[in-house]
C-alpha positions as CSV (number, residue, x, y, z in Angstrom):
1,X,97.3,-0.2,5.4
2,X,94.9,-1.4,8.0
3,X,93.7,1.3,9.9
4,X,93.1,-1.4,12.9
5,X,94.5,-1.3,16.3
6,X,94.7,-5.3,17.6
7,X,96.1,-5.2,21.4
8,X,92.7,-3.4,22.5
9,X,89.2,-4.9,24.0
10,X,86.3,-4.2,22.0
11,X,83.2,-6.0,22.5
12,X,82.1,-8.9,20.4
13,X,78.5,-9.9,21.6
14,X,76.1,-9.3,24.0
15,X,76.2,-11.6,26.9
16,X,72.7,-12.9,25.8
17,X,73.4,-13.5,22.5
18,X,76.3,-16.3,23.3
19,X,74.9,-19.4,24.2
20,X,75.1,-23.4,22.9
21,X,74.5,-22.7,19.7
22,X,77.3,-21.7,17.0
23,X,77.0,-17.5,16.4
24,X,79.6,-16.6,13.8
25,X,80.8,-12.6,14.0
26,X,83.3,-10.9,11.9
27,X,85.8,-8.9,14.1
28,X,88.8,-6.8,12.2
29,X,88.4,-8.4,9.1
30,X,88.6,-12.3,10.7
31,X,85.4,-14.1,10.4
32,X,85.0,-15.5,14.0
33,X,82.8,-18.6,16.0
34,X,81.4,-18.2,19.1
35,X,79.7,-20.9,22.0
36,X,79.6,-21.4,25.5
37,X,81.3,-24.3,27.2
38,X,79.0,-26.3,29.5
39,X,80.2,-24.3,32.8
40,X,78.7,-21.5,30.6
41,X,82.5,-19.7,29.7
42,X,82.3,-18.2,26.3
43,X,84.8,-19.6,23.6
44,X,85.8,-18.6,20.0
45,X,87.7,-19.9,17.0
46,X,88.5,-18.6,13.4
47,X,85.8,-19.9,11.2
48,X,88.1,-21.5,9.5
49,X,89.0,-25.1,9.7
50,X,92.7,-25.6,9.1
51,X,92.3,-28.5,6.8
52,X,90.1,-27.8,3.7
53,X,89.2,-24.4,5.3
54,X,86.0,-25.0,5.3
55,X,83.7,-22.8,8.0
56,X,83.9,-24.2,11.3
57,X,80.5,-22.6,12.4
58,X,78.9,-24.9,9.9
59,X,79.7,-27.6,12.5
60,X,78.4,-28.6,15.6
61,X,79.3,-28.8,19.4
62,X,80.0,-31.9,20.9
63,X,79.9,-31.1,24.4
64,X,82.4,-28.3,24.9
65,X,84.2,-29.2,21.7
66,X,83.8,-27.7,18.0
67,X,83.4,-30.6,15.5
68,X,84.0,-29.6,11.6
69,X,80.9,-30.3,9.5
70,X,83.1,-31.2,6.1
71,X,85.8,-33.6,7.7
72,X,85.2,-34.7,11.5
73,X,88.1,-32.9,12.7
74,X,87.5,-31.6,16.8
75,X,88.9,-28.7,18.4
76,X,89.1,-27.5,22.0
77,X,87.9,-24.1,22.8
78,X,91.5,-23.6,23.2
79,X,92.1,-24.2,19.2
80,X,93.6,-27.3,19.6
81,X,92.3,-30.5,17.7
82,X,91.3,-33.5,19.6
83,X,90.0,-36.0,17.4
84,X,90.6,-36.7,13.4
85,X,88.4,-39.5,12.7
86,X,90.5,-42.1,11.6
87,X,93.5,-41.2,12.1
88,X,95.4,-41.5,15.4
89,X,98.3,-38.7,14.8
90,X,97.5,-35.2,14.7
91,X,100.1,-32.6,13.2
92,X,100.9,-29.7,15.2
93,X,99.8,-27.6,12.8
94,X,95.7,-28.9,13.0
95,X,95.0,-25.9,15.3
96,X,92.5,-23.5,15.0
97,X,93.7,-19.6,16.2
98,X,91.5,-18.2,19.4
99,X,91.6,-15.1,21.3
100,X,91.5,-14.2,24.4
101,X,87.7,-13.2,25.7
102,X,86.6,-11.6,29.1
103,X,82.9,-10.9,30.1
104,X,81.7,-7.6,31.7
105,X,79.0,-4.8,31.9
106,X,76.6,-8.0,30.4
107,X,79.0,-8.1,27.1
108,X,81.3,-10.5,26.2
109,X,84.9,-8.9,24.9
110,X,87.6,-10.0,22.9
111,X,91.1,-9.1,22.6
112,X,92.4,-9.2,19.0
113,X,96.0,-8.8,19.5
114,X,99.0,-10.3,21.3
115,X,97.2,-12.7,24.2
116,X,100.2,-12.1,26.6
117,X,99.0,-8.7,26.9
118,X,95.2,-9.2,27.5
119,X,94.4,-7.7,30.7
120,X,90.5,-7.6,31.7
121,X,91.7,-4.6,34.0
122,X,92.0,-2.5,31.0
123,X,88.7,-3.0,29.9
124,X,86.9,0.7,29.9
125,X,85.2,1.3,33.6
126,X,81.5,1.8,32.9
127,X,80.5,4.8,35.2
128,X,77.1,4.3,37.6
129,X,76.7,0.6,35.9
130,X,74.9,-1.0,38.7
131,X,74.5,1.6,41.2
132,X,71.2,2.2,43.2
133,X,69.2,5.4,41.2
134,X,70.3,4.8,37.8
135,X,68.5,2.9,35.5
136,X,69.8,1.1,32.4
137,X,69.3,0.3,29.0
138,X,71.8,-2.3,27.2
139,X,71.9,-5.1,24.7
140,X,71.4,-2.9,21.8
141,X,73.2,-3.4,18.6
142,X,73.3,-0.8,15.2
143,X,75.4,-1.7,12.2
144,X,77.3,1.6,10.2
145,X,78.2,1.6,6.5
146,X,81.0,3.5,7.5
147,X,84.9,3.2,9.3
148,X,85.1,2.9,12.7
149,X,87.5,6.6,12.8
150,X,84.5,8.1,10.9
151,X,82.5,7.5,14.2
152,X,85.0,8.2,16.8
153,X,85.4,11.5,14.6
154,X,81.8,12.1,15.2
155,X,81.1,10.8,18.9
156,X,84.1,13.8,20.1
157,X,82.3,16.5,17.8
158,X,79.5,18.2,20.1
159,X,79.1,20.7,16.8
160,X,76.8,18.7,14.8
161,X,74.5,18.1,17.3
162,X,72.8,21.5,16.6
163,X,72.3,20.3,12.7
164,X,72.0,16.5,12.7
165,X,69.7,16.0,16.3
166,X,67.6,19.0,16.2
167,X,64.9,16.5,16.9
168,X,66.5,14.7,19.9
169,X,69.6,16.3,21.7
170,X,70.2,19.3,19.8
171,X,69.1,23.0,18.8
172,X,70.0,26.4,17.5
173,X,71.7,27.7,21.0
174,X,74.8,25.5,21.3
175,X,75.7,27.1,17.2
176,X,78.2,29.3,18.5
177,X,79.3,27.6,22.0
178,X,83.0,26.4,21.0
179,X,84.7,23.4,21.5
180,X,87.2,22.5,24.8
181,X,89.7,19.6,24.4
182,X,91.6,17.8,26.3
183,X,93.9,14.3,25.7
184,X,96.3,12.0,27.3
185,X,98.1,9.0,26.1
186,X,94.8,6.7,25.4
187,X,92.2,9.5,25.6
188,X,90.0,12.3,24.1
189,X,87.8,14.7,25.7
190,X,85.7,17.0,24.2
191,X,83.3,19.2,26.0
192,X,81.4,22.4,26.3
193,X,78.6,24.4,28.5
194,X,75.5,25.6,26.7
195,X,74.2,28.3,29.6
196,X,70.8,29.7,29.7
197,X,69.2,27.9,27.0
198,X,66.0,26.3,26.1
199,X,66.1,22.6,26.9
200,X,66.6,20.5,24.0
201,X,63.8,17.7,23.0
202,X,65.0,14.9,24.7
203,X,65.9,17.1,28.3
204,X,62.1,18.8,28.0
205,X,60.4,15.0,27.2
206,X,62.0,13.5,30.4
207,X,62.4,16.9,32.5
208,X,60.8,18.7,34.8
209,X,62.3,22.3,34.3
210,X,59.9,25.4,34.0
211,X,62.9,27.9,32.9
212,X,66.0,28.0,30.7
213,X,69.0,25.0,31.6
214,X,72.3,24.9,31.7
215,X,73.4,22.1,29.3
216,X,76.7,20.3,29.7
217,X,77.9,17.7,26.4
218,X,81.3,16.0,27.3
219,X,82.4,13.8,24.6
220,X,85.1,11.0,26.0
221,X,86.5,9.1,23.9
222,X,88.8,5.6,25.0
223,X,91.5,4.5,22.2
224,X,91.1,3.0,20.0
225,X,86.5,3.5,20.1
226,X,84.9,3.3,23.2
227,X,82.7,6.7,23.7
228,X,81.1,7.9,26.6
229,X,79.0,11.1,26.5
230,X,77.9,12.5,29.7
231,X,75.0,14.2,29.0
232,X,72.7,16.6,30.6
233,X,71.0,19.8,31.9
234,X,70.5,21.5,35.4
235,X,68.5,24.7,36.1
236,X,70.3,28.1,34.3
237,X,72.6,29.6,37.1
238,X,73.5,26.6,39.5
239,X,76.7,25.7,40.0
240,X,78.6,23.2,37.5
241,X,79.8,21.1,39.4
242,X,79.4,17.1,39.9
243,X,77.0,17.2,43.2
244,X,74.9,19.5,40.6
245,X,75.3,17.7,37.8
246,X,73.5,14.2,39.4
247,X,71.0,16.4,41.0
248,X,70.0,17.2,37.6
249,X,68.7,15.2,34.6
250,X,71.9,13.3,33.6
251,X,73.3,10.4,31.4
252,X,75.5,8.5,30.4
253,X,75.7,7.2,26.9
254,X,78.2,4.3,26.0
255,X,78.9,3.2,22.3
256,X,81.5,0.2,21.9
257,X,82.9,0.5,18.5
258,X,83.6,-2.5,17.1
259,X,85.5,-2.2,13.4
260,X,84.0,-5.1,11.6
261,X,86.0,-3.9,8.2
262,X,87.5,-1.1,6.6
263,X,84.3,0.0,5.5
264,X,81.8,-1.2,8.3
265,X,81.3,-0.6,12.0
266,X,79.3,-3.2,14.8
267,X,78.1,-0.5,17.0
268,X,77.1,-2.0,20.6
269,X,75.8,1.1,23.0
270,X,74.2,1.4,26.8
271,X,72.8,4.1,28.4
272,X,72.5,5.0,32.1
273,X,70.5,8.1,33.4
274,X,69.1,9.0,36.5
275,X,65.5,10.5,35.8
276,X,63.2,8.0,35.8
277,X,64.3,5.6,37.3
278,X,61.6,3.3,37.5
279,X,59.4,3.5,34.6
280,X,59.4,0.8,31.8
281,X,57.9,3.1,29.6
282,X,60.8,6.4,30.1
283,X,63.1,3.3,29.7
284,X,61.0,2.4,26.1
285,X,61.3,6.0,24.8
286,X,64.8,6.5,25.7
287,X,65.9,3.2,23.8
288,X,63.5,4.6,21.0
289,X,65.1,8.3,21.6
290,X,69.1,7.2,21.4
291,X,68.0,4.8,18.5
292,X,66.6,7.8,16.3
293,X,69.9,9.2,17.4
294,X,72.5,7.3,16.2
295,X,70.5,6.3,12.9
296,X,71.0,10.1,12.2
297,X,74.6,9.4,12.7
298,X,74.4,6.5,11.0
299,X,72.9,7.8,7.7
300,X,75.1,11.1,7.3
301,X,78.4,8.7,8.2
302,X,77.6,6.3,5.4
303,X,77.6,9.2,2.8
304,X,80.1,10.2,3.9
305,X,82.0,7.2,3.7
306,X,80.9,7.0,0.0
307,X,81.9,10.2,-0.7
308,X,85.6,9.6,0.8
309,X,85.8,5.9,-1.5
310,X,84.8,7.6,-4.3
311,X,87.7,10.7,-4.2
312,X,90.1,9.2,-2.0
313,X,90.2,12.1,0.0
314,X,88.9,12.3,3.8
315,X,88.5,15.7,4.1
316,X,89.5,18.9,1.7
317,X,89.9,21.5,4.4
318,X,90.1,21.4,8.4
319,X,88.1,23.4,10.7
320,X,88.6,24.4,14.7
321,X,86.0,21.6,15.7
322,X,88.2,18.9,14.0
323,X,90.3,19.5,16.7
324,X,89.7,16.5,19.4
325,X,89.1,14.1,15.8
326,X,92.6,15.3,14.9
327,X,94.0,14.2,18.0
328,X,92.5,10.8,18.0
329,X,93.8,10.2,14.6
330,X,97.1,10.9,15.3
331,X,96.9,8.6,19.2
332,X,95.9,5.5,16.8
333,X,98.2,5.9,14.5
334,X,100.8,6.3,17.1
335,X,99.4,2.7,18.5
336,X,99.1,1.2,15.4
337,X,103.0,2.0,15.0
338,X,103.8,1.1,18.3
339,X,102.3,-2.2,17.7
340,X,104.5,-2.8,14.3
341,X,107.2,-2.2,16.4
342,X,106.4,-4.9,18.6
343,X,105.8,-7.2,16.2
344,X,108.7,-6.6,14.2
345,X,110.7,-7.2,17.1
């Protein structure tokens, strides 16, 4: 059984990587084509030409249609053909299947799953995107060996930081902080306080603190895989609270999970924070920072993924952290049923 869930936005590009030329993507299992119209309004097809099946991306654009490269045949951006040279008829069935797309926070989005439910308003609010003191970093792309659950299992699990990012976000004094969840119907939060600790790498690279910190990690997680961790560290003994928490060194960290198929992940991420806020070069060594990161992620996750092919089993016991995973689990599977329902009906 698929483990996908369809009526959901997840992000399919990058704004700048859309343009007038044909980018192919595969998205849930469906290999996809991508272009922008003339007006400069992104379009997509299944790479897939109805006729002879042949690959529609190995066509070309004329103006804002999509010509087949093996037969001639034209579609709209809407799926419909518009031209079979020579032949005057076409059948209803020469269509092509699209999907609904929106545009926001410089991505392009796609909705894989009933169109008639395809709100843009639904699309996950991106905290302090454009506001005056914080500074971005976006359009960066990693690729996992791995499910997409294996990474929303690990992007609500503040535990392995200490082990896995020692060298970046992590060290020995969060070992024995525990674990706080929280949930409602479409999300996860996981979180803890690490209190009167030594800064980790990345807070005493970018910092300015002389004495222990108080370190905050809360781990949010939007169903079916949109993460945000808010990230960061104030001066031991100040009060934890949000006026405190912007005063400090803070961040926000977003990773848009895209499945591409059972067994691999597109993994799209920005990150906000509000030290620095002018500096190419903090900008530079963040991007490098969060990079190193999540290719620590990546590596462990794709052993893991191995691992769980090669027994069939995900896990052979459960601890306390598996907690907010747990939960998530259970909220996608409720979806995923919610959405056979729907289409049963």
């Amino acid at each position: 059984m698929s483990s996908f869930v369809r009526n959901a936005w997840y992000v399919a590009a990058w704004s700048r990587e859309i343009g007038r030329q044909l980018t192919t993507r595969t998205i849930l299992g469906e290999n996809l084509v991508f272009w922008r119209r003339e007006d400069g309004t992104p379009a997509v097809l299944v790479d897939r030409c109805p006729h002879k099946l042949a690959p529609l991306s190995l066509g070309t654009l004329v103006g804002d249609d999509l010509q087949c490269g093996y037969h001639g045949m034209t579609f709209n951006g809407s799926g419909q053909c518009v031209r079979i040279p020579g032949q005057a008829a076409i059948p209803p069935s020469a269509s092509a299947r699209t999907f609904a797309l929106a545009e926001r926070y410089g991505a392009v989005w796609i909705w894989m799953g009933d169109p008639a439910l395809a709100d843009a308003a639904r699309i996950v609010e991106v905290r302090r995107h454009g506001e005056p003191g914080w500074a971005l970093v976006d359009g960066q792309y990693l690729h996992f060996d791995c499910n997409y659950l294996n990474i929303t299992d690990n992007l609500v699990d503040p535990a392995h930081t200490t082990y896995v990012h020692k060298g970046t976000i992590g060290n020995a004094a969060a070992e024995d902080v525990g674990v706080k969840v929280e949930q409602d119907d479409d999300h996860v939060l996981a979180y803890r306080w690490v209190n009167d600790s030594e800064p980790v790498p990345l807070v005493q690279a970018m910092g300015s603190f002389t004495g222990p910190v108080d370190r905050w990690q809360y781990y949010h997680l939007h169903l079916p895989s949109v993460s945000c961790v808010d990230f960061g560290s104030i001066a031991a003994g100040r009060e934890h609270s949000e006026e405190e928490m912007d005063a400090g060194l803070r961040s926000f960290s977003y990773n848009f999970l895209t499945p591409e198929t059972e067994t691999t992940t597109h993994y799209f991420w920005l990150h906000l924070r509000n030290y620095h806020v002018d500096s190419a070069e903090a900008g530079a060594q963040v991007a490098r920072l969060m990079t190193d990161t999540f290719l620590e992620d990546a590596a462990i996750l794709a052993r893991v993924q191995r691992e769980q092919e090669r027994t069939g089993v995900r896990e052979f016991v459960r601890l306390a952290i598996d907690n907010a995973p747990a939960r998530i689990r259970r909220l996608i599977a409720r979806q995923q049923a919610q959405e056979a329902e729907q289409a049963a009906a």
